[in-house]
C-alpha positions in Angstrom: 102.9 82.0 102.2 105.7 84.1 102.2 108.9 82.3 104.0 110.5 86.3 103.6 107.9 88.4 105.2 108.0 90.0 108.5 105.2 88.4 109.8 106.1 85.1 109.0 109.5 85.9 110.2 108.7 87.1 113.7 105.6 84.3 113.7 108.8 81.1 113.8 110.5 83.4 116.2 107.4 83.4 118.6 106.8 79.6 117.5 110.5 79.1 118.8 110.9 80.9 121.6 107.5 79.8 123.2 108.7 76.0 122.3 112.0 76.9 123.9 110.5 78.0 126.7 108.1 75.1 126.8 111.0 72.5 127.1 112.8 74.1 129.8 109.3 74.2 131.7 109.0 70.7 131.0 112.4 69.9 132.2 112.3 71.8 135.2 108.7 70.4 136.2 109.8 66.9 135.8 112.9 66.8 137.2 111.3 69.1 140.0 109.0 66.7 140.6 111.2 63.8 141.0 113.1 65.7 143.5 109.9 66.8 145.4 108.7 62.9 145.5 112.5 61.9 146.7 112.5 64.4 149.2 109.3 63.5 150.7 110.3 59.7 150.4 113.3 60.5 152.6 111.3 62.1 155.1 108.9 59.8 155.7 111.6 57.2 156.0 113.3 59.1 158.7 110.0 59.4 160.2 109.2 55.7 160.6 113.0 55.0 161.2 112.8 57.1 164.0 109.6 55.3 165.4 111.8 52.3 165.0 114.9 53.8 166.8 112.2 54.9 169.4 111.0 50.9 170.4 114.3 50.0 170.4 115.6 52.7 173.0 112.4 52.2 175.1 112.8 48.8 175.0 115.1 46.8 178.3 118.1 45.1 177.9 116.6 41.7 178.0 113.8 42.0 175.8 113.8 39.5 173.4 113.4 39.5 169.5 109.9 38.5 169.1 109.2 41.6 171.7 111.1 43.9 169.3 109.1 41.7 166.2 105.8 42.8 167.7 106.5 46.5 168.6 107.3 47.0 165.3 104.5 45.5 163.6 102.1 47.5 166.0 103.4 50.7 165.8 105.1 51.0 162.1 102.9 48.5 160.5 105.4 47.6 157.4 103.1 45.4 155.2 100.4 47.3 155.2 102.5 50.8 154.4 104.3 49.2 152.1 107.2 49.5 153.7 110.4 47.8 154.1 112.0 47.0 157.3 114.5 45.4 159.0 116.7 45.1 162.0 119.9 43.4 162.6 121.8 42.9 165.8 125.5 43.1 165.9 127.0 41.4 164.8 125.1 39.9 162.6 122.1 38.8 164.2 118.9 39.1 162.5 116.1 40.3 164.4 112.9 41.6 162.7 112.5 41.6 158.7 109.1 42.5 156.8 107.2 40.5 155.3 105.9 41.5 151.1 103.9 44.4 151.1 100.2 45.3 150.6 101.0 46.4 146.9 103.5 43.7 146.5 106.2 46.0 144.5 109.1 44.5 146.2 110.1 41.1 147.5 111.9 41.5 151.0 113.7 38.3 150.7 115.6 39.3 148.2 116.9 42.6 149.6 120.9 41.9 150.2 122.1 42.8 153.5 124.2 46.4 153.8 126.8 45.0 156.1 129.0 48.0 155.3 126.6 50.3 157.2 127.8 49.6 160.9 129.9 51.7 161.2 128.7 54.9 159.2 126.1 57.6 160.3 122.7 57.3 159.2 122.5 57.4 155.4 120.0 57.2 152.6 120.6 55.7 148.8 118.9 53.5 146.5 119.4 50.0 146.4 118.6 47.5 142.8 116.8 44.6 143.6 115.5 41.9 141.2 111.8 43.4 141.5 113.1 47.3 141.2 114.7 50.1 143.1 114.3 51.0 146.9 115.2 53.9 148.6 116.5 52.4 152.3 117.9 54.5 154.8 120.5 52.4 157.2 120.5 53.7 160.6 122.8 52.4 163.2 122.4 52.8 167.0 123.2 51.9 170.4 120.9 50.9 172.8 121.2 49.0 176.2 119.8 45.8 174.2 122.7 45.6 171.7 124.0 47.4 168.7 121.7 47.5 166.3 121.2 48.1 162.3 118.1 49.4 161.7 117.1 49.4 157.8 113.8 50.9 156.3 113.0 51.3 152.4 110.2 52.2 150.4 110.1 51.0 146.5 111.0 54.1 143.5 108.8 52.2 141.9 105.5 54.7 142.1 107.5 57.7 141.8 109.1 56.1 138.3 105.7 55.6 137.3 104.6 59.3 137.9 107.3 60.5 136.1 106.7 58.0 133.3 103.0 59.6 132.8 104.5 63.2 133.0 107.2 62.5 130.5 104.2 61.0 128.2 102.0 63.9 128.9 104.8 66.6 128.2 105.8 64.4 124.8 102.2 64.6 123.1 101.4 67.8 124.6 104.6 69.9 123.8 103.9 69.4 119.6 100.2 70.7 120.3 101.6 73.3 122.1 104.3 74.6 119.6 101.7 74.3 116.7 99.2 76.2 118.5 102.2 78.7 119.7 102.8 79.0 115.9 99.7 79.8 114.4 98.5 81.8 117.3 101.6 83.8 116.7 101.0 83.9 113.0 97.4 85.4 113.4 98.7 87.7 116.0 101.4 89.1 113.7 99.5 89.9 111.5 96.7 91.5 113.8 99.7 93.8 115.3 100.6 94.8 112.1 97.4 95.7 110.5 98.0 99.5 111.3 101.2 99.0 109.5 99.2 97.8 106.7 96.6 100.4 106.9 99.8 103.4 107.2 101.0 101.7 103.6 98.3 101.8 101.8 97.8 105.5 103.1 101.3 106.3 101.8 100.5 104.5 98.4 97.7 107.5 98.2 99.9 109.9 99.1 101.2 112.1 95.9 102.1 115.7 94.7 99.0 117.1 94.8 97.6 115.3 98.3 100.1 116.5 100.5 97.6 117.6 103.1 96.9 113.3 103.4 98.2 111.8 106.4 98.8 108.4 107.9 96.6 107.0 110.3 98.0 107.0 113.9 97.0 104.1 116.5 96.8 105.3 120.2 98.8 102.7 121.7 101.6 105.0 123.3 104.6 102.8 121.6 106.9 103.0 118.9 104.2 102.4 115.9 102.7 105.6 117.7 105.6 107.4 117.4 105.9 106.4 114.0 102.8 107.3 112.9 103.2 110.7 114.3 107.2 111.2 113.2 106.1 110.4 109.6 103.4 112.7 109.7 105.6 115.3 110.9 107.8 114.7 107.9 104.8 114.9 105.3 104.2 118.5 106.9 107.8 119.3 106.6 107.5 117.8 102.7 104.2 119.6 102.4 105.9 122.9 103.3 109.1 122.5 101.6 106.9 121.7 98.1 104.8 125.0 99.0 107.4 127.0 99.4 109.3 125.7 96.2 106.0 126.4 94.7 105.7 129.6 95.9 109.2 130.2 95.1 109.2 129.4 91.6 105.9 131.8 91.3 107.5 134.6 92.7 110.9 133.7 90.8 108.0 134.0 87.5 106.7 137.0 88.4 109.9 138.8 89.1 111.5 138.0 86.2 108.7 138.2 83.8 108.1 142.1 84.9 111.9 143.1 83.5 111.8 140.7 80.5 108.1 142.2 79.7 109.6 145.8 79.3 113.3 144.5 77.6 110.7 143.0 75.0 108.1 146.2 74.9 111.6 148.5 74.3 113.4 146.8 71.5 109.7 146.3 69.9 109.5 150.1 70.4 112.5 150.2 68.8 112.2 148.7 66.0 108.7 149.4 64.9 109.3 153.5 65.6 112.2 155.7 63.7 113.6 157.3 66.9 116.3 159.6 67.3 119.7 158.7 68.1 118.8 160.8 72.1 115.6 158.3 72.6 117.4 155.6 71.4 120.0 156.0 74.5 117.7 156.8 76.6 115.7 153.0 75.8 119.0 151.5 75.6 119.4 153.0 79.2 115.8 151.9 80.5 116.9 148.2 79.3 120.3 148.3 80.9 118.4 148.8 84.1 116.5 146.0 83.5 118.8 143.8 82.8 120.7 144.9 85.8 117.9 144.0 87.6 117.8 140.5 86.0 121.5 140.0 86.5 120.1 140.9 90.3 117.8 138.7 91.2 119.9 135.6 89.0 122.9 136.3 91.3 120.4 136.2 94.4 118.4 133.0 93.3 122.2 131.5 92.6 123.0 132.2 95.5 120.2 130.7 97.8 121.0 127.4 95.2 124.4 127.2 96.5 123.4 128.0 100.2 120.4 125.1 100.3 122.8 122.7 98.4 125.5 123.4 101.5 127.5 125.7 99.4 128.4 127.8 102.8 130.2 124.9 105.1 132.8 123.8 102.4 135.5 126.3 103.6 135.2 127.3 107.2 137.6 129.3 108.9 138.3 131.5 112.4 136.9 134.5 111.3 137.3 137.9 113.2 133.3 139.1 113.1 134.5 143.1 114.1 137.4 143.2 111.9 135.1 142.1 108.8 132.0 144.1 110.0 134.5 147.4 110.2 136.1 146.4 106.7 132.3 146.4 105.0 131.2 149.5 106.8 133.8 151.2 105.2 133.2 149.7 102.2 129.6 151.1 102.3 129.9 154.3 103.9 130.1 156.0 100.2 126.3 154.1 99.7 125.4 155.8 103.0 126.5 159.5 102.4 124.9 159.4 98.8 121.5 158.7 100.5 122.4 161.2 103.6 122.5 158.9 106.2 125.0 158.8 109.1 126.9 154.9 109.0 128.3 154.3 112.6 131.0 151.6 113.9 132.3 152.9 117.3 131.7 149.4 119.1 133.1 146.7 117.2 134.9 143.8 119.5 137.0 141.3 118.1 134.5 138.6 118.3 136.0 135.4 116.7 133.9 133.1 115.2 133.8 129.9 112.4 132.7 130.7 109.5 133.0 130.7 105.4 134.4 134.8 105.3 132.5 135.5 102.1 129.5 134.0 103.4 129.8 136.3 106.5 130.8 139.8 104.6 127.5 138.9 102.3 125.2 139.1 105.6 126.6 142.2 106.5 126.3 143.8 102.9 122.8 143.0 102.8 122.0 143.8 106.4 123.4 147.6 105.6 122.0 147.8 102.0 118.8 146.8 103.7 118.9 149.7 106.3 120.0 152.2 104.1 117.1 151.8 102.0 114.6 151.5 104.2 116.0 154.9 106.5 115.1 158.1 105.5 117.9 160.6 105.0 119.2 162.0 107.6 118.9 158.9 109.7 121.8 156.7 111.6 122.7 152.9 110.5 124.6 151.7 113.8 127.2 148.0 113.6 128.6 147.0 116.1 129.7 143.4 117.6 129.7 141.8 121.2 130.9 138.5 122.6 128.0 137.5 125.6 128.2 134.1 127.2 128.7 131.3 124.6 127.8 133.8 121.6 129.2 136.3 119.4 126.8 139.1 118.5 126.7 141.1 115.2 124.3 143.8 115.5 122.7 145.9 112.7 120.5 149.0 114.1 118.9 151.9 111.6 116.7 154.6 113.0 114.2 154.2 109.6 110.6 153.6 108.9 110.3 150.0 110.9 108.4 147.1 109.8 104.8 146.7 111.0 103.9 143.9 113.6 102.1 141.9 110.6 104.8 141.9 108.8 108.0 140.9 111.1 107.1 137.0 110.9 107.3 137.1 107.2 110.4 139.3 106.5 112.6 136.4 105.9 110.4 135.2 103.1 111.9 135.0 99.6 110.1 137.5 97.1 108.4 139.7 100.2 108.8 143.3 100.2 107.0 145.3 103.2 107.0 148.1 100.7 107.0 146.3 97.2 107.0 149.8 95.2 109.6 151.2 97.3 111.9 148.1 96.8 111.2 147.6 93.5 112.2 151.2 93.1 115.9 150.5 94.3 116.1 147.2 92.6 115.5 145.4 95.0 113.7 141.4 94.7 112.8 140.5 98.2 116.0 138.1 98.2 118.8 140.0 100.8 116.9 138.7 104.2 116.4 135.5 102.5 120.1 134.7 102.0 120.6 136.1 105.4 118.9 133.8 106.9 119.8 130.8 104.8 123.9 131.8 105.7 123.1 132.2 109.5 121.0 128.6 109.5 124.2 127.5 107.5 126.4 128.9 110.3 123.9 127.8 113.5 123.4 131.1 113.8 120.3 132.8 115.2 118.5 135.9 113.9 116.2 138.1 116.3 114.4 141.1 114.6 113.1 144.1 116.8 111.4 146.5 115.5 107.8 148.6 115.3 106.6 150.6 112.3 108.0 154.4 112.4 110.8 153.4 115.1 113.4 151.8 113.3 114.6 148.1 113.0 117.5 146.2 115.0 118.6 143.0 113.4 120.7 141.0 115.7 122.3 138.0 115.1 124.2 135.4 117.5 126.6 133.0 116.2 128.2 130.3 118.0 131.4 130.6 119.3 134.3 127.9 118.8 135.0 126.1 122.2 139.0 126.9 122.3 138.4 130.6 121.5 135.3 131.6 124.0 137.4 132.3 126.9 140.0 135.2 124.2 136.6 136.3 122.9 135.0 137.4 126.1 137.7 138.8 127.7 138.4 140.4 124.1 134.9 142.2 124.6 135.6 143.1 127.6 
């Protein structure tokens, strides 16, 4: 057996609580019990004392002792209840005592007088006598007779020998009980965590290429439930995330192996052909390209590195969202003119947000390069920035050839191109919206993509505002 194991662990912590809780319910029932006998030994004493108290009053002033003798006898009947009882005159006059009881567990002659009593109220206590305890109750009272001491006990003796038999019972019974509290708790351990069992040797299964395997869950609306179903979330999420890397490092092998394919086919062309020094620049040229689209997609796939290794929150700052987003329109208005299209900035608010700046002018470079490419010339590329509620709003608009229904839940893919000979055309890799969205999840930014194919696109983005500067921001935009 294992002494470390969880099931033997919890199965002495059952085994202990239960025999804790077995000794207290001992203790409680047998000193509950003695005071329930006590209490009900005290009552019937008062009882009978009264009976006695009642002769006494009833009886005239000249009665005599052997009347009193016999009322008593008749009416309480002290031998044959086992009782004890005796009367004494002031002030010291014996008048009636019992003689040894039916059962015999006392010896009345031996019971010492409780002169001390005269002058007290009625009280109750036991009293040691060379046979055992009693439990007499010493009444005193008045009566046109005499003053008298009226003194009725009943022998502890029954009641010790009840609790005797309960103290033996709860002695053998409490080591059964705690044994059977132990390896009932033991078995039922181990029954309760079978599923666990079962949900470990599933995960032992579980490899690479199972992913789609998942652990068993138990309907029993607790926390092993909610295990079950939390770690089977997380094998999706890891099932996902290793698809995606997979799919990633596919497209990363296709993408590059298209521009190292014609670098090689060139320089082979090269050097198995006797060209002229105007071909030669003109191959040199078509392997430049190549290579600049190499250097490309390297900088893009560096860059989505740095951004899932947290790259983008070591250096945050307050950073004015208009101010940057005027900056990089200007920056790309030449891009914009070349291609004919119109690049417009007339509502930029001073939105301040947190942010790494670089990060931030990266997602608006892409954002434009995107909708310049994609809108034919003579078309309009709109920026602009808004502070609404607790969010500051970058907005990118472009009245160019939209992005079909199919396609919108998929633009943020790495690799995907709605047009794939169009963007391979202007050197593009299917990487720009990619980054995009891995800065704005950096950033706790949201991205919301309207658009229909032949209408244009509107990419919007909402980034959080810092606490301290909402209240400058909104009235900034205002």
């Amino acid at each position: 057996m294992n002494h470390r194991s969880l099931a033997f662990r919890l199965a002495v912590w059952y085994a202990l609580l239960l025999s804790a809780t077995f000794a207290l319910v001992g203790v409680g029932m047998f000193y509950g019990l003695e005071q329930y006998l006590r209490s009900n030994m005290r009552d019937s004493l008062r009882r009978r004392s009264v009976q006695v108290e009642q002769i006494l009053r009833d009886a005239p002033a000249d009665i005599s002792d052997s009347a009193i003798a016999a009322a008593i006898d008749t009416r309480v009947a002290p031998e044959f209840n086992n009782r004890f009882v005796r009367v004494t005159r002031a002030p010291a006059i014996p008048v009636y005592r019992s003689g040894e009881p039916a059962d015999r567990s006392f010896d009345a002659a031996t019971i010492p007088a409780q002169g001390g009593a005269w002058s007290s109220r009625a009280v109750v206590r036991p009293i040691a006598t060379a046979s055992g305890q009693l439990m007499v109750s010493m009444t005193p009272i008045d009566t046109s007779s005499g003053h008298y001491l009226i003194e009725l006990g009943i022998a502890l003796g029954p009641i010790e020998a009840v609790q005797h038999r309960l103290l033996s019972l709860l002695g053998l019974m409490l080591p059964v009980l705690v044994v059977c509290a132990a390896g009932g708790g033991y078995l039922l351990v181990h029954w309760a965590l079978r599923p666990v069992e079962r949900m470990s040797q599933t995960a032992e299964q579980i490899s690479v290429q199972d992913l789609d395997a998942r652990l068993p869950v138990v309907a029993t609306g607790d926390a092993l439930q909610r295990l079950s179903v939390s770690l089977n979330h997380m094998l999706t999420r890891l099932r996902d995330s290793v698809r995606a890397s997979r799919r990633f490092l596919d497209d990363a092998s296709h993408e590059l192996r298209t521009p190292l394919t014609v670098i090689k086919g060139e320089l082979q062309e090269l050097v198995a052909n006797e060209v002229d020094r105007g071909e030669v620049c003109e191959r040199i040229g078509s392997v430049l390209e190549e290579v600049a689209r190499l250097e490309h997609l390297v900088s893009g796939l560096l860059a989505l590195s740095r951004l899932d290794a947290g790259d983008a929150q070591r250096e945050w700052v307050e950073v004015n969202l208009g101010a940057l987003a005027a900056s990089t329109v200007e920056q790309m208005r030449l891009v914009a003119e070349d291609r004919g299209i119109q690049l417009r900035s007339s509502e930029l608010s001073a939105v301040t947000v947190r942010g790494d700046g670089g990060r931030l002018k990266q997602v608006i470079v892409n954002l434009l390069d995107n909708a310049i490419k994609f809108t034919p010339r003579g078309g309009i590329v709109t920026v602009r920035t808004l502070a609404r509620d607790d969010h500051g709003i970058l907005e990118v608009r472009d009245s160019g050839i939209g992005i079909p229904a199919d396609d919108l839940p998929r633009v943020f893919d790495r690799f995907y191109r709605v047009d794939a000979a169009r963007s391979r055309e202007d050197g593009g890799a299917g990487l720009g919206l990619s980054i995009v969205r891995s800065i704005c999840s950096a950033h706790g930014a949201e991205i919301e993509v309207d658009s229909a194919s032949g209408s244009g696109s509107c990419f919007r983005l909402k980034f959080p505002l810092p606490a301290r500067g909402l209240g400058a921001a909104v009235a900034a935009a205002n």
